[in-house]
C-alpha positions in Angstrom: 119.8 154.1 19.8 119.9 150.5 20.1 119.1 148.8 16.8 117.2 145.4 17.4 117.3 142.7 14.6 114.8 140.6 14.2 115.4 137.4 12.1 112.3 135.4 11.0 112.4 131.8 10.2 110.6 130.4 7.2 109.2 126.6 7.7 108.8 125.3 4.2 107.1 121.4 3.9 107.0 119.9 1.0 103.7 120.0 -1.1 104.2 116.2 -2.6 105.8 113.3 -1.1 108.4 111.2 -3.3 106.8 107.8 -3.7 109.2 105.0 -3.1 109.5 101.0 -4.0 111.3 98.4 -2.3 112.0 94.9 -3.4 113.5 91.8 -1.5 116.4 90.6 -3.3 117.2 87.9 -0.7 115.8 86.3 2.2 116.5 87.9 5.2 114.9 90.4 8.1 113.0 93.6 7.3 115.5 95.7 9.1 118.8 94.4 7.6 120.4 96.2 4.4 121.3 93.6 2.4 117.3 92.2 2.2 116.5 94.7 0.2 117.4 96.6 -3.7 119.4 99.7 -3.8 116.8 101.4 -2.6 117.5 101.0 1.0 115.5 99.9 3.7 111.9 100.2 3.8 110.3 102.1 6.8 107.9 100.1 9.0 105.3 102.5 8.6 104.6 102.3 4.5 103.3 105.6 3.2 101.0 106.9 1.1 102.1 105.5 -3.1 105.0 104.0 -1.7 105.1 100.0 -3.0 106.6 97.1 -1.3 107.4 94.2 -2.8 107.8 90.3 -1.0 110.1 87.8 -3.4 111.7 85.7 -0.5 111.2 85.0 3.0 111.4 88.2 5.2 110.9 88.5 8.8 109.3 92.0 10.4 108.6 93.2 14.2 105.2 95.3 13.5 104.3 97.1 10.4 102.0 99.6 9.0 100.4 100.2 6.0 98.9 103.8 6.5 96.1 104.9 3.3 97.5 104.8 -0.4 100.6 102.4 0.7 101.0 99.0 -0.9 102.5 95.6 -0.4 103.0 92.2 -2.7 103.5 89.3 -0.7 105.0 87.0 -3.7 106.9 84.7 -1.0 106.2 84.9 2.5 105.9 87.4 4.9 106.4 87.1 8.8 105.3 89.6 10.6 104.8 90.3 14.7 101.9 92.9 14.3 100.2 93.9 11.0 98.3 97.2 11.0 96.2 98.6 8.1 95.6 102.4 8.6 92.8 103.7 6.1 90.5 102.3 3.4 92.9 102.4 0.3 95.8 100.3 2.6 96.7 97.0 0.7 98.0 94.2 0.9 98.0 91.6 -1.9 99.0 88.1 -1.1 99.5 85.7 -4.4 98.3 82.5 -5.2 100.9 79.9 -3.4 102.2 82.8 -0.8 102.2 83.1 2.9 101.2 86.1 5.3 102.1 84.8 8.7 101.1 87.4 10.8 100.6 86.9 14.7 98.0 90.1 15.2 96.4 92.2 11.8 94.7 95.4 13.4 92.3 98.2 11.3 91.3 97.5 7.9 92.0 94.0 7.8 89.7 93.5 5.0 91.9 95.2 2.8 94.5 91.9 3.0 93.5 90.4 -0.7 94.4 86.9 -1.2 94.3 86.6 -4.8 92.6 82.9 -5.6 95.2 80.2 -7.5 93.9 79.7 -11.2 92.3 76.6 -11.4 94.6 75.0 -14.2 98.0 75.1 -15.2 98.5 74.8 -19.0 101.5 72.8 -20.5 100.1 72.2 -24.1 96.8 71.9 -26.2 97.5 70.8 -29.7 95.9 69.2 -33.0 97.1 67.0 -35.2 95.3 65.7 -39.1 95.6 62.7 -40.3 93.4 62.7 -43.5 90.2 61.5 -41.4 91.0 63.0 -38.0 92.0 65.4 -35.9 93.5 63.7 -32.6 93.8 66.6 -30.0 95.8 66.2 -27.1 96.1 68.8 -24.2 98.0 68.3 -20.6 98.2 70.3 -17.6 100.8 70.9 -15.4 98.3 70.7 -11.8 95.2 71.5 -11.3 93.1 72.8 -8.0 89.1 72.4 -8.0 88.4 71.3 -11.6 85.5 69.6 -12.2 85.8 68.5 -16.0 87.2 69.7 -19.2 84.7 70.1 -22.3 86.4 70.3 -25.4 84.5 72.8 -27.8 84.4 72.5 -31.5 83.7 75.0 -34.5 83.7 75.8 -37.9 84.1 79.3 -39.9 81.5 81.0 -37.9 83.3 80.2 -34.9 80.0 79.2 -33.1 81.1 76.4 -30.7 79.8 73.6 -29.3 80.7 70.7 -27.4 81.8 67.2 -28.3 83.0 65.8 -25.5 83.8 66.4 -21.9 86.8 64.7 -19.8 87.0 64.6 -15.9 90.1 66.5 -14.1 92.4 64.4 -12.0 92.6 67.4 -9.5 96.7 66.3 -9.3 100.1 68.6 -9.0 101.8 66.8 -11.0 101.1 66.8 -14.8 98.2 65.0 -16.3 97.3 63.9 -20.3 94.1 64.3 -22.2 93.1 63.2 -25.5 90.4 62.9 -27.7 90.1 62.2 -31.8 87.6 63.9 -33.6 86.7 61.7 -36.7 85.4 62.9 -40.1 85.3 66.8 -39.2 84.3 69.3 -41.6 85.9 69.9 -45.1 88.4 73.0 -44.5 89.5 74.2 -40.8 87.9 73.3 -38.0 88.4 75.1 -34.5 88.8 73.8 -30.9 88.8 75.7 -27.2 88.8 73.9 -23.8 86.4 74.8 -21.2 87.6 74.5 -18.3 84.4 74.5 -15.2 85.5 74.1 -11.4 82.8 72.4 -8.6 81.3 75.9 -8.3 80.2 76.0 -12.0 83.0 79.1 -12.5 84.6 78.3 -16.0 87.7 79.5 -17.7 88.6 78.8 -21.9 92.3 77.7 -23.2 93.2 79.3 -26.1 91.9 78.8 -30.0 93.5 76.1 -31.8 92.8 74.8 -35.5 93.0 71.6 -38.0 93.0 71.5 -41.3 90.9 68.6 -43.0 91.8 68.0 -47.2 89.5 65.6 -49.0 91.6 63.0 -50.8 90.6 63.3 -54.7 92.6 61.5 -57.3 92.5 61.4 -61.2 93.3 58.0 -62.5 94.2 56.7 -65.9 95.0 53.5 -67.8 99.1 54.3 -67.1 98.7 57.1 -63.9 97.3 57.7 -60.7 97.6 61.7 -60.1 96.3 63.2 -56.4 95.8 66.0 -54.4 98.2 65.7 -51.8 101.6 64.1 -51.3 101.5 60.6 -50.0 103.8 58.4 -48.5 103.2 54.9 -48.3 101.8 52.0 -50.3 99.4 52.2 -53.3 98.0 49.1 -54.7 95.5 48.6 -58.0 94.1 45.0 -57.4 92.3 43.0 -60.3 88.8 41.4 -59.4 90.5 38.0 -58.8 92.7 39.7 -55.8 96.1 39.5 -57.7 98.2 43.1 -57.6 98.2 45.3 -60.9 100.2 47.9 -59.5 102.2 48.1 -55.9 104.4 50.6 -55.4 105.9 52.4 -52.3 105.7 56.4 -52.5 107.9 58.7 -50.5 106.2 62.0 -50.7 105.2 61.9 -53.9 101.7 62.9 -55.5 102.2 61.1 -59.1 101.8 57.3 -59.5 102.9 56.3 -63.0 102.8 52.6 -64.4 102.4 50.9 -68.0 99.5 50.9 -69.5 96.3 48.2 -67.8 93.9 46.8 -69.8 90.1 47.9 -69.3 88.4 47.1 -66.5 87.3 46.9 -62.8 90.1 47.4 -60.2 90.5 48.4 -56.7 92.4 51.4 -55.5 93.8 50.5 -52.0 96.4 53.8 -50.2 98.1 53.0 -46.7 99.6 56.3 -45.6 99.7 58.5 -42.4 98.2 61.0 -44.7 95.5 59.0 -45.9 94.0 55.1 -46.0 91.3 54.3 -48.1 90.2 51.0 -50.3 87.9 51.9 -53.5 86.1 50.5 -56.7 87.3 51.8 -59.7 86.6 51.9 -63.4 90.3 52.0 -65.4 89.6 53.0 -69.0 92.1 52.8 -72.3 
C-alpha cells in the first residue's frame, strides 16, 4: 500500500504592524543611508502610524502617504510626485518650511501649513523707580502685527489698557517702551496684547512692579525712612541756606546735631526716590 503524505502549509500574517519613525540627520536624498537616523531608510510609500520627520533639505522621486501615516516638514522637502492616500494622511509643514512638490495627487487637503506666530518675543520687563514703573518689551520680528496694547491691573487682576504702540512689522529686532507714572500703592500687573490686521490677538506673559510709598519720621537730630536711599538729602532753612547735606549710600537713617525749631525743607535726589517737602522740625 502506497502511503501518501500530505504536508499543509500554514500562512500566518501578522495581526499589528510595527510603527516606525524616521528622522533626517543631514541633508541629502531620500534614498541614500546616510540621510537618515539608525533607523534606516524610510519606504516611499509611508504606512499606517509610521512618522517621518524633515530637519534638513531632502530630495525624493514620488512618495506616498497611505491613511494613518505622518510627515513633519521642519526644513524642506523636494519631492517629484506627492500622493496622499486616505483621509487621516498628513502632512504638516512648519512655519518658515518648504514643500516643493512638482504634482500632490488625492487628499491634498490634508497638507497643513501651520501659520508663523505673529511675534517673536526677546524680553518684556518692569522696572520701579519710586514714582514709576518704566516697562520696556522688544521683539525679535514680527509678521502681520497691527499694534501692541499694553494692559494694566491691580490685585483683582482685571485689566485694562493704557496705551497702545504700533508694530514695525520688521525681522530684525525692535524696542518698545512706555512709563507708567504714579501707579497704585502695592503691585501692579502688566500683559501685552498683541492684535494682527485681521483683529486675531495673542497676550505675552504676566509681569509685575512693585510701588512703596516714601514715609519718613523726622526729628530735631534724625531723619529715619522706609526704604534705603542712595543719594543726596538736604534740610534747607526758609532763607535757602543748607541745614543738613549729606550723601547716603544705601542707608535708611540720617543722623545730624540737634536744629533749632522751625520751618525747613526736606529735599531727596535718589534713583529710589526724589521729592522736595515743607516740614515742621520740633525740639
Amino acid at each position: 500500500m502506497t502511503r501518501a503524505i500530505i504536508t499543509s502549509f500554514l500562512w500566518l500574517s501578522p495581526l499589528f504592524s510595527m510603527a516606525a519613525s524616521f528622522t533626517s540627520v543631514k541633508n541629502g536624498n531620500w534614498s541614500s543611508r546616510s540621510t537618515w537616523s539608525s533607523n534606516g531608510i524610510p519606504a516611499a510609500n509611508i504606512n499606517n502610524k509610521d512618522v517621518v520627520i524633515i530637519d534638513h533639505v531632502v530630495n525624493a522621486g514620488a512618495l506616498k502617504i497611505n491613511n494613518g501615516g505622518t510627515m513633519y516638514v521642519n526644513r524642506h522637502l523636494i519631492v517629484d510626485q506627492l500622493t496622499l492616500h486616505g483621509p487621516n494622511s498628513r502632512i504638516y509643514v512648519a512655519a518658515g518650511a518648504v514643500l516643493e512638490a512638482a504634482e500632490i495627487n488625492g487628499n491634498w487637503e490634508n497638507v497643513i501649513y501651520e501659520e508663523p506666530l505673529p511675534v517673536t518675543w526677546l524680553e518684556f520687563s518692569c522696572k520701579s523707580d519710586g514714582k514709576a514703573h518704566s516697562l520696556s518689551w522688544a521683539t525679535a520680528q514680527e509678521v502681520n502685527n497691527d499694534y501692541f496694547a499694553l494692559e494694566y491691573a491691580t490685585q483683582d487682576l482685571v485689566f485694562k489698557e493704557i496705551t497702545r504702540q504700533a508694530g514695525t512689522n520688521t525681522a530684525s529686532p525692535a524696542y518698545y517702551s512706555f512709563t507708567h507714572t504714579f501707579p497704585v500703592k502695592g503691585t501692579s500687573y502688566y500683559r501685552l496684547k498683541q492684535v494682527d490686521y485681521d483683529g486675531k490677538a495673542t497676550y505675552s506673559k504676566i509681569i509685575s512692579g512693585t510701588f512703596h510709598a516714601f514715609t519718613y519720621q523726622l526729628s530735631a537730630s534724625s531723619l529715619q525712612m522706609n526704604t534705603p536711599v542712595t543719594g543726596s538729602v538736604s534740610l534747607i532753612r526758609t532763607d535757602g541756606t543748607p541745614a543738613v547735606e549729606k550723601v547716603l549710600n544705601k542707608e535708611d537713617l540720617l543722623r545730624f546735631p540737634s536744629l533749632p525749631t522751625g520751618m525747613y525743607m526736606l529735599r531727596i535726589e535718589s534713583p529710589q526716590y526724589k521729592g522736595l517737602h515743607k516740614v515742621y522740625l520740633r525740639q
